[in-house]
Backbone as a printed PyTorch tensor [residue, N CA C, xyz], in Angstrom:
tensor([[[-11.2060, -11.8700, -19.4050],
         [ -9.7810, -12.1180, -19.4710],
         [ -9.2310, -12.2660, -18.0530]],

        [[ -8.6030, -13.2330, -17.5170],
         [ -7.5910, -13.6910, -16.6440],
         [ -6.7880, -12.2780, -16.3680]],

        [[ -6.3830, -11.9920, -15.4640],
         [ -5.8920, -11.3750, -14.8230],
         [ -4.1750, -11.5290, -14.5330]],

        [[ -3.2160, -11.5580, -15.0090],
         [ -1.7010, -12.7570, -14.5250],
         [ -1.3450, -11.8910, -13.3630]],

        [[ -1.4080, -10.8670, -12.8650],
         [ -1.4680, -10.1100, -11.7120],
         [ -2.0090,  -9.6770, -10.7610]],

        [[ -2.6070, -10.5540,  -9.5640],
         [ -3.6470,  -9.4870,  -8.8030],
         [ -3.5150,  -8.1380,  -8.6760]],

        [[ -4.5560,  -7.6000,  -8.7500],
         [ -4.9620,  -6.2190,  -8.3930],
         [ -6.2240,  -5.8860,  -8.3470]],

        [[ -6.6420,  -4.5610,  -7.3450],
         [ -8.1310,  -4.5560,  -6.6630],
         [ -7.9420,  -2.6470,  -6.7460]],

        [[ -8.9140,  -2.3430,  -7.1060],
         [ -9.5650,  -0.7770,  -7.1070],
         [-10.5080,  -0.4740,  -6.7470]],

        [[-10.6720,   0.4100,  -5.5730],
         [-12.1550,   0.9690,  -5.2380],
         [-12.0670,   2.2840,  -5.2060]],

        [[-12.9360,   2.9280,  -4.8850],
         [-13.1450,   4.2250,  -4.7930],
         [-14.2770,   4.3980,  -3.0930]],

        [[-13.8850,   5.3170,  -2.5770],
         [-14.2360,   5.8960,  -1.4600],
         [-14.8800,   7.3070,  -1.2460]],

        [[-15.8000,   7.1920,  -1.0450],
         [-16.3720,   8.9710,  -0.8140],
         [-16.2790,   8.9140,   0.4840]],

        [[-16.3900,  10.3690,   0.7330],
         [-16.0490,  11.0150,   2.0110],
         [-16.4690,  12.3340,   2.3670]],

        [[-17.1910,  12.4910,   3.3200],
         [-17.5000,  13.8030,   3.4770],
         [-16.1940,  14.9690,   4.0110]],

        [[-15.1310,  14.3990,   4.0690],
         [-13.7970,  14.9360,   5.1480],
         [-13.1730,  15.7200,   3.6780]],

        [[-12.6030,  17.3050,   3.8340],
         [-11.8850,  17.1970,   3.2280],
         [-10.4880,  16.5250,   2.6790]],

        [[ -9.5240,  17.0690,   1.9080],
         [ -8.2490,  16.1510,   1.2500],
         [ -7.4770,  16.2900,   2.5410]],

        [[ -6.9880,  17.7070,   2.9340],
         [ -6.3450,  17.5810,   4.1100],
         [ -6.7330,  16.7600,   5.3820]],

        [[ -7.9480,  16.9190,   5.8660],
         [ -8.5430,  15.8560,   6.8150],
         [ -7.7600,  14.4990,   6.5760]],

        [[ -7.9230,  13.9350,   5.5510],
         [ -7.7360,  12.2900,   4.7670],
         [ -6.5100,  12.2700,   5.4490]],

        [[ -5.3430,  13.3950,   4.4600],
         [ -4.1900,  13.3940,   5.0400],
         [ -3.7510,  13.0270,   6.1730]],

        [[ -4.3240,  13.9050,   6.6530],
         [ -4.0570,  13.6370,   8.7100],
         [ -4.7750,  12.6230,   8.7910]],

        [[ -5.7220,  11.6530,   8.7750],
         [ -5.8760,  10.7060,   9.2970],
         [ -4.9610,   9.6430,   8.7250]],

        [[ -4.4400,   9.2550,   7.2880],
         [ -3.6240,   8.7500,   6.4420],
         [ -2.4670,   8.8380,   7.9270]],

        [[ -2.0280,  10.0270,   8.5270],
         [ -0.5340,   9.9830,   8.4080],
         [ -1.0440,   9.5110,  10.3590]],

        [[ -2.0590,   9.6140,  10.8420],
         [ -1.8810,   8.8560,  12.2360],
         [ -1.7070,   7.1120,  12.0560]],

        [[ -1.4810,   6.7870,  10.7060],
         [ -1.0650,   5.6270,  10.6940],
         [ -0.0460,   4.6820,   9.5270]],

        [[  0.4940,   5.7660,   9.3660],
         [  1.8420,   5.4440,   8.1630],
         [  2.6560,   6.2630,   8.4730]],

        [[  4.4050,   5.8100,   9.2820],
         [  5.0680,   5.9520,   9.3360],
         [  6.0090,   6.2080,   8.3390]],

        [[  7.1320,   7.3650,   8.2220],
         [  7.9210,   6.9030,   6.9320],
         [  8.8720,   5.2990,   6.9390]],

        [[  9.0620,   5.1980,   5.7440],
         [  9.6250,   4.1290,   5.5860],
         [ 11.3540,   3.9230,   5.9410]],

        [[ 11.6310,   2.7420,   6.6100],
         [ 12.4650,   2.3520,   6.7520],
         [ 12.9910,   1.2980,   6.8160]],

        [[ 14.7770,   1.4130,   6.0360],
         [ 15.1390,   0.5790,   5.1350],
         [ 15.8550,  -0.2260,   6.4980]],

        [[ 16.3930,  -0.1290,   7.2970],
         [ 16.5810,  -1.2640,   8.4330],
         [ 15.4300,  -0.9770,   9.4370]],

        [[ 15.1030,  -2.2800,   9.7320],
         [ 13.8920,  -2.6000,  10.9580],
         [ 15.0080,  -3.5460,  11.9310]],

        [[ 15.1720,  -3.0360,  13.1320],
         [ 15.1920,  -4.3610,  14.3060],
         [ 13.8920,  -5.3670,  14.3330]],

        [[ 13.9320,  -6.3410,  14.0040],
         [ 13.1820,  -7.5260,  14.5720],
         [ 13.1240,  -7.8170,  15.5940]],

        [[ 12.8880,  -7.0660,  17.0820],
         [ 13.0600,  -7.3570,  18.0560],
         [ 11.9870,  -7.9940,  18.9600]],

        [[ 11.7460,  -9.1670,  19.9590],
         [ 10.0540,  -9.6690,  20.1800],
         [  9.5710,  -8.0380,  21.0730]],

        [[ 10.5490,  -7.2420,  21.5780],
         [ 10.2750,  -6.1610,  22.3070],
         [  9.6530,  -4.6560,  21.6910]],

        [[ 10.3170,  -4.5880,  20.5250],
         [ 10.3750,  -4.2400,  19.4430],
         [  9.4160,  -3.6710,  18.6150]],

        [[  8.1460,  -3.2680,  18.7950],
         [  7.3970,  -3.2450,  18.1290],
         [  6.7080,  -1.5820,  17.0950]],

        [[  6.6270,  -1.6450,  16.1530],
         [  6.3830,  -0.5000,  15.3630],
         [  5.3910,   0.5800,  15.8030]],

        [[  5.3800,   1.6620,  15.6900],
         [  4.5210,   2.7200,  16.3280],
         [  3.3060,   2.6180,  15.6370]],

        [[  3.1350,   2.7250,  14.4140],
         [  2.1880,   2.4150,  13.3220],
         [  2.3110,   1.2020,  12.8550]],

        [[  1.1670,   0.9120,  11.9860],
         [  1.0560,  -0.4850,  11.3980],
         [  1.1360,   0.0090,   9.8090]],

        [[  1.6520,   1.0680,   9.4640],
         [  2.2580,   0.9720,   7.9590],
         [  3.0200,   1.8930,   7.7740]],

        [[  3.7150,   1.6930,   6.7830],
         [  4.7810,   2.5480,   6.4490],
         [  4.9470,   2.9020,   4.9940]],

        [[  5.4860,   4.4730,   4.5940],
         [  5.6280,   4.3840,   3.1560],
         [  5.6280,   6.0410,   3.3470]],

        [[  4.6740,   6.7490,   1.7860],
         [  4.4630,   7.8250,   2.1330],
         [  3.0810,   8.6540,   1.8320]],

        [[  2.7920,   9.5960,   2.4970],
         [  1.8920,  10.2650,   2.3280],
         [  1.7420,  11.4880,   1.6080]],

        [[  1.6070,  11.9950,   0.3680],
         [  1.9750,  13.6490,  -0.0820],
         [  0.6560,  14.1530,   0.0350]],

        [[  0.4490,  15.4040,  -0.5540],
         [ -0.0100,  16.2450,  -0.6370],
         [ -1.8770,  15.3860,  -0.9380]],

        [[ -1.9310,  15.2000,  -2.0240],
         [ -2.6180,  13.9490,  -3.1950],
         [ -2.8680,  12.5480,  -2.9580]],

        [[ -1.4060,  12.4740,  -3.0400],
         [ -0.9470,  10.8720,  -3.0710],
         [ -0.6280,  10.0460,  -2.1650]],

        [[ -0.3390,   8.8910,  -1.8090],
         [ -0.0410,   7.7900,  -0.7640],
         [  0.2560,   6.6930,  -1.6450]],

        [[  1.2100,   5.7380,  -0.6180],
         [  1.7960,   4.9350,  -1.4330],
         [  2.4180,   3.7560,  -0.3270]],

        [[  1.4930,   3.4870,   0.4190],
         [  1.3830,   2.4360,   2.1430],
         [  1.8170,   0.6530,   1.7820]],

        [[  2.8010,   0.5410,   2.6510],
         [  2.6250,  -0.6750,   2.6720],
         [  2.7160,  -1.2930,   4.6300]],

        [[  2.3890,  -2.6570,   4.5640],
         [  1.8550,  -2.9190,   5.9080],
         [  3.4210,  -3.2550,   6.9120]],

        [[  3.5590,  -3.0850,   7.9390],
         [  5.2380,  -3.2290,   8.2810],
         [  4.9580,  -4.6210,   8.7210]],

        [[  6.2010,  -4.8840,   7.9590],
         [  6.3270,  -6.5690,   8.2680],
         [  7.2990,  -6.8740,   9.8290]],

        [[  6.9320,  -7.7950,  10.5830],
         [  7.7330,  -8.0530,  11.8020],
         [  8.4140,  -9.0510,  11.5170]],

        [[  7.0470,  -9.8610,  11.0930],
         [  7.4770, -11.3670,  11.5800],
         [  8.1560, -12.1950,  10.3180]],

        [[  7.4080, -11.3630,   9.1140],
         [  7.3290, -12.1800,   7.9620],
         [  8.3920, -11.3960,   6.8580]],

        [[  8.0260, -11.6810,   5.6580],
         [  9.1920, -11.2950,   4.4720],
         [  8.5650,  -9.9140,   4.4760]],

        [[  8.9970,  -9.0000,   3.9200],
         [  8.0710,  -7.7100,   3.2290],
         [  7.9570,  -8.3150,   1.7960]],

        [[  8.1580,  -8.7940,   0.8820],
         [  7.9620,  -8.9650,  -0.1810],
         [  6.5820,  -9.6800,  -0.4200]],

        [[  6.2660, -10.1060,   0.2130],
         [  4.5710, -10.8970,   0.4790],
         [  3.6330, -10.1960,   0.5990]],

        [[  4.2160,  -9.1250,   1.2240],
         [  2.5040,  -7.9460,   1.4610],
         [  2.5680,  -6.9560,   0.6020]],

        [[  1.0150,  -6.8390,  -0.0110],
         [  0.7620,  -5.6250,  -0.9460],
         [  1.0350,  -4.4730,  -0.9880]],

        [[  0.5190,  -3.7870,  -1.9410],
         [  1.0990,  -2.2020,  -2.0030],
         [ -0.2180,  -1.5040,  -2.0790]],

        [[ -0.4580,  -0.3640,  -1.4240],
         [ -1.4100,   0.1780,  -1.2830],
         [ -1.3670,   1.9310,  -1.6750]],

        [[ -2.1400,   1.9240,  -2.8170],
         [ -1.4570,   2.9760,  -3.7340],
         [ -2.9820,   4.2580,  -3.9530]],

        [[ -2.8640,   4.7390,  -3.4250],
         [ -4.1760,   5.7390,  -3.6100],
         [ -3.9000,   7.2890,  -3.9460]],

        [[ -4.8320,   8.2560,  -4.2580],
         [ -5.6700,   9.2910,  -4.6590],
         [ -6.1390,   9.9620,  -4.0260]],

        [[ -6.3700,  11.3730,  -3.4470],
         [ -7.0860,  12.3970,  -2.6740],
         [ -7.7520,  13.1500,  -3.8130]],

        [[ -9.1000,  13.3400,  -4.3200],
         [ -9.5020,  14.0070,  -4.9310],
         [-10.8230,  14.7920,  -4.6320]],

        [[-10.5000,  16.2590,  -4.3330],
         [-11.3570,  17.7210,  -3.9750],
         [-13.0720,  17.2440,  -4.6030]],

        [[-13.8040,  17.1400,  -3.7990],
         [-15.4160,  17.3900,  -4.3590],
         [-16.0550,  18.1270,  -3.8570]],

        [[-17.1540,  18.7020,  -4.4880],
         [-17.7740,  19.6090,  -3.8540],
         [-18.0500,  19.7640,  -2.2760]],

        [[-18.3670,  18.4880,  -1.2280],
         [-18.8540,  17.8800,  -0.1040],
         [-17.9160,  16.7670,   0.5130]],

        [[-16.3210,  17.2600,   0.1340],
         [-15.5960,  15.8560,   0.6890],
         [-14.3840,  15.4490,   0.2160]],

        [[-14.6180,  14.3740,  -0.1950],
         [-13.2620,  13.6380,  -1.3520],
         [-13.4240,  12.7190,  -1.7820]],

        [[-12.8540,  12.4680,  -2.8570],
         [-13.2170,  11.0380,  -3.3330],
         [-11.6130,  10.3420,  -3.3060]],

        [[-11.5200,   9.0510,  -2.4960],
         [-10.1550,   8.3790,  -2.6920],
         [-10.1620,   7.3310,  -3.3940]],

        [[ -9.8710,   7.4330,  -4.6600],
         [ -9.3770,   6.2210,  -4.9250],
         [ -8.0980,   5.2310,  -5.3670]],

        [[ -8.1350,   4.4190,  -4.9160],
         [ -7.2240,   2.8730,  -4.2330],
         [ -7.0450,   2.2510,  -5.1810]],

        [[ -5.9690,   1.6820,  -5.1100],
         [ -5.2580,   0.2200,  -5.7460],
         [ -4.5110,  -0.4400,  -5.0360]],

        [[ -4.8790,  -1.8790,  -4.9740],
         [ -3.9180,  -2.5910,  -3.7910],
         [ -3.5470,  -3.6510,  -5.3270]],

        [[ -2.4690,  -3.7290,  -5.1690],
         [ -1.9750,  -4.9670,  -5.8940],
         [ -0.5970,  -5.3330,  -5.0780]],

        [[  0.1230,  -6.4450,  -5.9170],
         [  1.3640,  -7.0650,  -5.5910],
         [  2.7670,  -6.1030,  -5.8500]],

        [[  3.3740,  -6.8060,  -4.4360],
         [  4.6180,  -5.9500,  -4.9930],
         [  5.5100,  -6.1430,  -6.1220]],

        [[  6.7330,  -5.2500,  -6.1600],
         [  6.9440,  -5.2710,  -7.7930],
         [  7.9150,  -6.6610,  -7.4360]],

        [[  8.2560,  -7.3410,  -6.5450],
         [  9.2450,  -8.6610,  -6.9500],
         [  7.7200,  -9.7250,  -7.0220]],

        [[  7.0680,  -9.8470,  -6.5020],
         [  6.0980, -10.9050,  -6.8250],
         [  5.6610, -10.6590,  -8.2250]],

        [[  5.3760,  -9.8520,  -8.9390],
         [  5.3550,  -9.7810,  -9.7560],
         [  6.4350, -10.1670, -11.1980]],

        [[  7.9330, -10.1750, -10.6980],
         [  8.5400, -10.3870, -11.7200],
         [  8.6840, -11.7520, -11.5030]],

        [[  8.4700, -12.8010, -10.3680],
         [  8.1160, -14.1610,  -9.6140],
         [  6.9800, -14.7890, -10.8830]],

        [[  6.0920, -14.4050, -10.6310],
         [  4.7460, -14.6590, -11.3890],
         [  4.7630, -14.4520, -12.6780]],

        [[  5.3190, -13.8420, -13.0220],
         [  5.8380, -13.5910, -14.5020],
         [  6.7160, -14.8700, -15.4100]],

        [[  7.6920, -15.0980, -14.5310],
         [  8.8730, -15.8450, -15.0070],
         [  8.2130, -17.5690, -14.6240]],

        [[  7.8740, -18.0370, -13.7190],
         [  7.8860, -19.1900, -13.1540],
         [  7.1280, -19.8210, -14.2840]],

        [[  6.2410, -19.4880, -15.2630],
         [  5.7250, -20.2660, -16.1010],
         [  6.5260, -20.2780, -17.0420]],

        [[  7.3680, -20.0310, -17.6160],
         [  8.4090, -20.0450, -18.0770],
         [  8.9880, -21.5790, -17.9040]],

        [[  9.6250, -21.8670, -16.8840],
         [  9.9360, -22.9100, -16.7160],
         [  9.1210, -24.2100, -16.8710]],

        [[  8.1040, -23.9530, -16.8780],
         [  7.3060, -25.1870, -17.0970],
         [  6.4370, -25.4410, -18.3950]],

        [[  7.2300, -24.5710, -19.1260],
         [  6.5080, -24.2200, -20.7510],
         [  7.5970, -25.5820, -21.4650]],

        [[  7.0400, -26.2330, -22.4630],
         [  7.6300, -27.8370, -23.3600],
         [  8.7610, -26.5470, -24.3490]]])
């Protein structure tokens, strides 16, 4: 079956515990923010933004140049194993490309 939405899942082992993940997660996801200067001087401390909890993450990539609505969502899992963690990921589309992709065949239906 066709897919009408991209989306991608992996899973990651790791010898690091959940907290480890965390801290490395957060040396590169900034929280999110709803005004950005576009400035050419300007440039972001990290290369993503969103959030990080306890568990969970929920990253997307900071846009400079381009729309944010174009770049994916990066949605993952911290889960305790005996020797580590296991993370697992979902990158799919954001939620307006999605209601985009949805509708546009619409219009071209007889």
């Amino acid at each position: 079956m066709i897919k009408a939405l991209p989306t991608e899942e992996f899973t990651i082992e790791t010898y690091l515990e959940p907290e480890k993940v965390k801290d490395k997660l957060l040396k590169f996801v900034e929280p999110h923010k709803s005004i950005r200067l576009n400035l050419p001087f300007n440039s972001p401390d990290k290369p993503y933004e969103g959030k990080v909890e306890n568990s969970f993450f929920l990253i997307q990539r900071v846009s400079v140049n381009r729309k944010k609505v174009n770049l994916p969502i990066i949605e993952g899992r911290v889960y305790l194993r005996d020797r580590g963690s296991i993370i697992k990921v979902t990158i799919r589309a954001d939620t307006f490309w999605k209601y985009v992709n949805l509708t546009i065949p619409l219009f071209f239906m007889p």
